[in-house]
N, C-alpha and C positions, 0 to 999 in steps of 0.2 A: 504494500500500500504506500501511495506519497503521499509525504506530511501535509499537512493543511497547514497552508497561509494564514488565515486567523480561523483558530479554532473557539468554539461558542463557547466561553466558559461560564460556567455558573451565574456569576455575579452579570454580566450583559443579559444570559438570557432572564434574569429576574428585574434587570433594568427595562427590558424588551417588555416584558407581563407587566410592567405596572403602569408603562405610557402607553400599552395599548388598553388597560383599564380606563385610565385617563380620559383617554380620548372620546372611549365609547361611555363614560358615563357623559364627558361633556354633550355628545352628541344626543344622549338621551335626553337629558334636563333641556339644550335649545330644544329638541323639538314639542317638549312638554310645556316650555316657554312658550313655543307658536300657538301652539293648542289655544294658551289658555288666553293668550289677547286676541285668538280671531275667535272665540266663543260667540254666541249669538244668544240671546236671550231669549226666551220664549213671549208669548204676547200677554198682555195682564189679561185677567178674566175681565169681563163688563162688570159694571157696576151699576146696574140699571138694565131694568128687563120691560119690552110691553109687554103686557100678559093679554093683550088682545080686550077686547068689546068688556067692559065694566058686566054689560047683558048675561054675556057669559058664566059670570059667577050669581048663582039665583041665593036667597037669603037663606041662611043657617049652612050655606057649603062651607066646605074644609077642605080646600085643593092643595095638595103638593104642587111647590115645582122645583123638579128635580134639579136643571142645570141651576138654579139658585141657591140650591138646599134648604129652601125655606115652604113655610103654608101660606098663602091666603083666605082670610077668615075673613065671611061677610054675614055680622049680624044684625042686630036692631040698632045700632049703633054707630053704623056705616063696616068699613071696608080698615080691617087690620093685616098685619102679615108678622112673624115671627120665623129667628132661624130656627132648621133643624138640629143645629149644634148644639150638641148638649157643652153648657159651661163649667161642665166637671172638669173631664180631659177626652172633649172635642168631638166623641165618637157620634153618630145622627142618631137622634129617637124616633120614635114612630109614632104616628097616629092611632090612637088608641080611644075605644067610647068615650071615656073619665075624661082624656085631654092627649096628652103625650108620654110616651117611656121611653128611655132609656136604656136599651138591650144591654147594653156591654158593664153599665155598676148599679141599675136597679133604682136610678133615679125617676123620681115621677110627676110632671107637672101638668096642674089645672089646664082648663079651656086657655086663659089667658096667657097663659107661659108662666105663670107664680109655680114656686116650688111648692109640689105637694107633701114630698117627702126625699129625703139627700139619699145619696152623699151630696149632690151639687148643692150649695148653698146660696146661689143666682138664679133669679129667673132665665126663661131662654129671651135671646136680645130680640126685642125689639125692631121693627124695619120701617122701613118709610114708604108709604105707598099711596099715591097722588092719581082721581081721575082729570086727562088732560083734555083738551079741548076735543077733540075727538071721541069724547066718551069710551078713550082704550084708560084699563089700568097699569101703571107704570111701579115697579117696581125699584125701590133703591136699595143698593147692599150696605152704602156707607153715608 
């Protein structure tokens, strides 16, 4: 065999393993870096919903609506709306005879959103609900 001109000793090849570590974690982190300034953002949900013709909700309904997560309640007193968020931690109740529950911790609120009975210790919130010139109901989330 003929000798080798530079033969790979130890210490180069572990000089060799860690600038190519180097490099490839640099290479990592920039392209993690691009990632994260060309993100895009998703679009905000609406904050206000028409819920169509006032007509449509006849006196004593309890309508869900769902992409709102809230009810609209029309009783002798006009036109109310409340979320379906329970103010425990967060999970949606249901419409129930009594008023609303709670599945997920056994909470239970009246017609009105009032706590019937906890764990939540808040009513469910409140929503803003306007008929507009058009005799549609308009829904607000905030």
């Amino acid at each position: 065999m003929p000798p080798r001109d530079n033969p790979l000793t130890r210490r180069s090849f572990l000089s060799l393993v860690l600038k190519g570590s180097l490099a490839g974690s640099a290479l990592i982190g920039l392209g993690m870096l691009v990632r994260y300034l060309n993100f895009q953002s998703e679009e905000s949900a609406p904050s206000q919903f028409d819920l169509g013709p006032a007509s449509d909700f006849p006196l004593g309904s309890r309508l869900p609506v769902p992409q709102a997560q809230a009810v609209v309640l029309h009783t002798d007193q006009g036109f109310s709306a409340y979320s379906l968020v329970c103010p425990h931690l967060g999970c949606l109740v249901n419409l129930t005879s009594e008023g609303f529950a709670c599945p997920c911790h056994g909470s239970r609120f009246l017609p009105d959103g009032s706590v019937r009975n906890g764990p939540a210790s808040s009513p469910l919130t409140a929503l803003r609900i306007d008929e507009n010139a058009d005799q549609h109901l308009i829904l607000y989330l905030h």
